[in-house]
Every structure is written in C-alpha cells, then in structure tokens.
N, C-alpha and C positions, 0 to 999 in steps of 0.2 A: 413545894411544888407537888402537884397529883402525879404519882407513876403511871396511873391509867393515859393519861393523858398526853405522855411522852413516849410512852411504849408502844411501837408499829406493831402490827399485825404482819406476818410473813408469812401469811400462811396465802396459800393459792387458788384453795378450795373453803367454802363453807359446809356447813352439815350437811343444809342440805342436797349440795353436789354428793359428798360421800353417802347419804344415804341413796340418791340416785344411781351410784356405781355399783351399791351393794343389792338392788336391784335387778338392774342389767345383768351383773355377775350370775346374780342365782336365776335369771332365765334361761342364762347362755348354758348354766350349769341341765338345767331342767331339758333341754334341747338334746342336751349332749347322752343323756338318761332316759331320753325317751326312744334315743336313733340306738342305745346299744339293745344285745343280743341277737334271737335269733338264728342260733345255734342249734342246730341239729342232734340228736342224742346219737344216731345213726351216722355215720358222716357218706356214706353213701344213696343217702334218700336228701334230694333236695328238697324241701319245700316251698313252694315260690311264694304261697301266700303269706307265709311269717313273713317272710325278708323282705317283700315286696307291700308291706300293709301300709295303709294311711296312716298310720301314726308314726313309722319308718320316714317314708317319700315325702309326705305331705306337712301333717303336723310339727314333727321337731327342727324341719328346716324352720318354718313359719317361724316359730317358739323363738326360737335363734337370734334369727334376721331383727325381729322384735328388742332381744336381748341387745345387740350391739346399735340399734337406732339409740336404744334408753342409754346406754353407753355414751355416746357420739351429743345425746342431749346432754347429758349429765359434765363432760365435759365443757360444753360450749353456754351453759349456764349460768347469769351473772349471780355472784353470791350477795 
C-alpha cells in the first residue's frame, strides 16, 4: 500500500499562507521602524517637526494597517 496515500496532511496552513504571514509580519515590522525615533539630542528643545513628520503620523500607520489586512488575508486563505 502507498504511504502517500494513507498519510493525512495536519497541517492548517500551506506555504503559501506562510509566506503571506511572513509578509504581513515584515510590513507590520517596517511600520513599527519607520514610527520609531525622534529623539532630541537636547531634551529641552522640542522639535515638532521631527515627531510630528509624515512618515511618523501618516506613512507607518498606513505601512501597518496594510501589514495586518495581508495578515487577516493570509490567515482566511484557502491553501
């Protein structure tokens, strides 16, 4: 008798979900890398334009939100 043939698959995920989540991941990562710093060398001069920049407010949320959709796809994908 073929082993292939009698042997179930128990797995829950195929590749390509895993490659999906390791996607997602390195957005949510990129997101998370693009919100930090920001930091003052001074601590008594604030800067608002550092901390307050579009790649802060705007872009890494974006970056993010993106991140956990491909997540949420990646999960709910039939393999």
């Amino acid at each position: 008798m073929n082993q292939k043939a009698t042997k179930k698959s128990l797995t829950i995920f195929g590749k390509s979900n895993y490659i999906w989540m390791l996607v997602g991941a390195g957005l949510i990562i990129a997101g998370m890398l693009l919100m930090a710093g920001g930091k003052s060398a001074d601590p008594n001069v604030f800067n608002e334009n550092e901390v307050y920049s579009f790649r802060r407010i705007t872009l890494a949320p974006i970056v993010m939100i993106i991140g956990f959709l491909v997540e949420i796809y990646a999960l709910f994908k039939k393999s």
